[in-house]
C-alpha positions as CSV (number, residue, x, y, z in Angstrom):
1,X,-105.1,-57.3,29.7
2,X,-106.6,-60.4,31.1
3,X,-104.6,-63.7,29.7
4,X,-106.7,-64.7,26.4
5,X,-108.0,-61.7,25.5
6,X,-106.4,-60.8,21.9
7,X,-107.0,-59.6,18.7
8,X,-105.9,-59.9,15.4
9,X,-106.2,-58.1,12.9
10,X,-106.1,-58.3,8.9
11,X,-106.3,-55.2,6.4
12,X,-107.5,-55.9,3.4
13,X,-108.2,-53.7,0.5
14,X,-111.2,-52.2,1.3
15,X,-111.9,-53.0,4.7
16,X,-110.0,-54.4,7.7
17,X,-111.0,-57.2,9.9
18,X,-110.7,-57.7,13.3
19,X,-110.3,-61.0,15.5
20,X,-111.1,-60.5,18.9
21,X,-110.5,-63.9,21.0
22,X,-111.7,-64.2,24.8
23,X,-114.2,-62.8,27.1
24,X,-115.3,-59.1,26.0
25,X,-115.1,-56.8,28.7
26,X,-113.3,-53.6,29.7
27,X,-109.7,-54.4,28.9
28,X,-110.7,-56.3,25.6
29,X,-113.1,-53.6,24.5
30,X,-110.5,-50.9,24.9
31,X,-108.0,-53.2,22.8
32,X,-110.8,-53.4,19.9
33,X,-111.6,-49.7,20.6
34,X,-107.6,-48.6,20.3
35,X,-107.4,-50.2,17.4
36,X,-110.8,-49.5,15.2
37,X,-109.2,-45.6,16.2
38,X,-105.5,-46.7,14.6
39,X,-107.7,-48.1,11.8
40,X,-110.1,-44.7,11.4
41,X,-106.7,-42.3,11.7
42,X,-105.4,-44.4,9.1
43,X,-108.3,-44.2,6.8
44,X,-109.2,-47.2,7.0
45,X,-113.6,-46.7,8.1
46,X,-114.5,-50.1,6.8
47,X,-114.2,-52.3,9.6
48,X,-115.7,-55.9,9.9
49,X,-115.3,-57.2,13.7
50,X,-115.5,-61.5,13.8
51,X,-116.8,-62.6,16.7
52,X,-116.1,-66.0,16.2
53,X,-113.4,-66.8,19.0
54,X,-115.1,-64.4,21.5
55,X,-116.7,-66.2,24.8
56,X,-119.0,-63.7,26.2
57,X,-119.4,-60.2,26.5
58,X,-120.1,-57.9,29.5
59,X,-121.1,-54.2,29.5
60,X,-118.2,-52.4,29.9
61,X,-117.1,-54.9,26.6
62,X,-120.7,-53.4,24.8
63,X,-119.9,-50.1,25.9
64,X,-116.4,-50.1,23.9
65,X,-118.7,-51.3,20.9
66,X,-120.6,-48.4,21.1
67,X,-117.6,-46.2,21.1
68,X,-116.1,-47.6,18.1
69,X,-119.8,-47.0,16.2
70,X,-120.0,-44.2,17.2
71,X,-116.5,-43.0,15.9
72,X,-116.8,-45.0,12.8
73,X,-120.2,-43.1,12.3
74,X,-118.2,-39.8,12.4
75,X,-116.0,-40.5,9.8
76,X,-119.1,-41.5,7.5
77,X,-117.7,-45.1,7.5
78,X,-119.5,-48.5,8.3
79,X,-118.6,-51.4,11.0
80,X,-120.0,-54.9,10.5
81,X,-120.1,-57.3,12.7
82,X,-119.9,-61.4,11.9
83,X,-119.9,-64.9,13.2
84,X,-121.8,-63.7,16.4
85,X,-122.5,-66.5,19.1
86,X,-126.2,-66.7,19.7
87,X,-125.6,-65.9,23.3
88,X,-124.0,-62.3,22.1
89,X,-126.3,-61.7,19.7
90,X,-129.0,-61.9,22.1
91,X,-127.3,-59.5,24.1
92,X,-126.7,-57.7,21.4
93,X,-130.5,-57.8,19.9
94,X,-131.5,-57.4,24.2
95,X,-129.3,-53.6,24.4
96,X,-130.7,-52.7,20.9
97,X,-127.3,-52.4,19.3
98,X,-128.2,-55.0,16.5
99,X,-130.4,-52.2,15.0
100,X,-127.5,-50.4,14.4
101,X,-124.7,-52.7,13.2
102,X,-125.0,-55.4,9.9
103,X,-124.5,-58.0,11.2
104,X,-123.7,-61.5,9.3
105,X,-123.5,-65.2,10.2
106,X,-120.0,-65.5,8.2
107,X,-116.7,-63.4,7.5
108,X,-117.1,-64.1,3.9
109,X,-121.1,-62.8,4.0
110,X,-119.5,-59.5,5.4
111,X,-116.7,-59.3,3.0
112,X,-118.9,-59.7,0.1
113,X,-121.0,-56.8,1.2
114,X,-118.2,-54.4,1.6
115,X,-117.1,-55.6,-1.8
116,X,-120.6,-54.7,-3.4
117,X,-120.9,-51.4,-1.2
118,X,-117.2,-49.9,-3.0
């Protein structure tokens, strides 16, 4: 993994959050990926990814995001996304993938929809 690409992660009761901090590509993608499957074997399917401390995003980095949907999707539960920099959410809103994740301006916006979606 490139040096500064990490993420954290928090489980909460009903949901777990991840921290991804760097540039999302390939390597950081398949970190978020690994993990959101950890999560999903666990049965944990609530997951809220923070996008705070994350630079920029590439496609290989989108491409892990669509994995993780899509895997989340099969166990019928829900990812949300938060604190998105305007230059990833265009690329998010430009690849269409915004249509198919919530996503919030803060953690706490997220974490109160999981809460009233128990």
């Amino acid at each position: 993994m490139e040096a500064g690409n990490i993420v954290d992660i928090v489980e909460r009761d009903n949901h777990a959050v991840l921290y991804p901090r760097g540039y999302l590509n390939g390597p950081l993608g398949e970190k978020i990926d690994s993990m959101c499957a950890d999560l999903i074997h666990k049965g944990k399917n609530r997951i809220l990814i923070n996008f705070s401390q994350t630079e920029t995003m590439n496609t290989m980095g989108v491409a892990s995001l669509v994995s993780i949907l899509e895997k989340v999707a099969r166990r019928k539960g829900e990812i949300c996304f938060s604190n998105v920099l305007s230059t990833n959410r265009q690329i998010l809103d430009v690849l269409d993938i915004s249509r198919a994740v919530l996503i919030f301006e803060s953690e706490e916006d997220a974490s109160r929809h999981f809460q009233a979606t128990m």
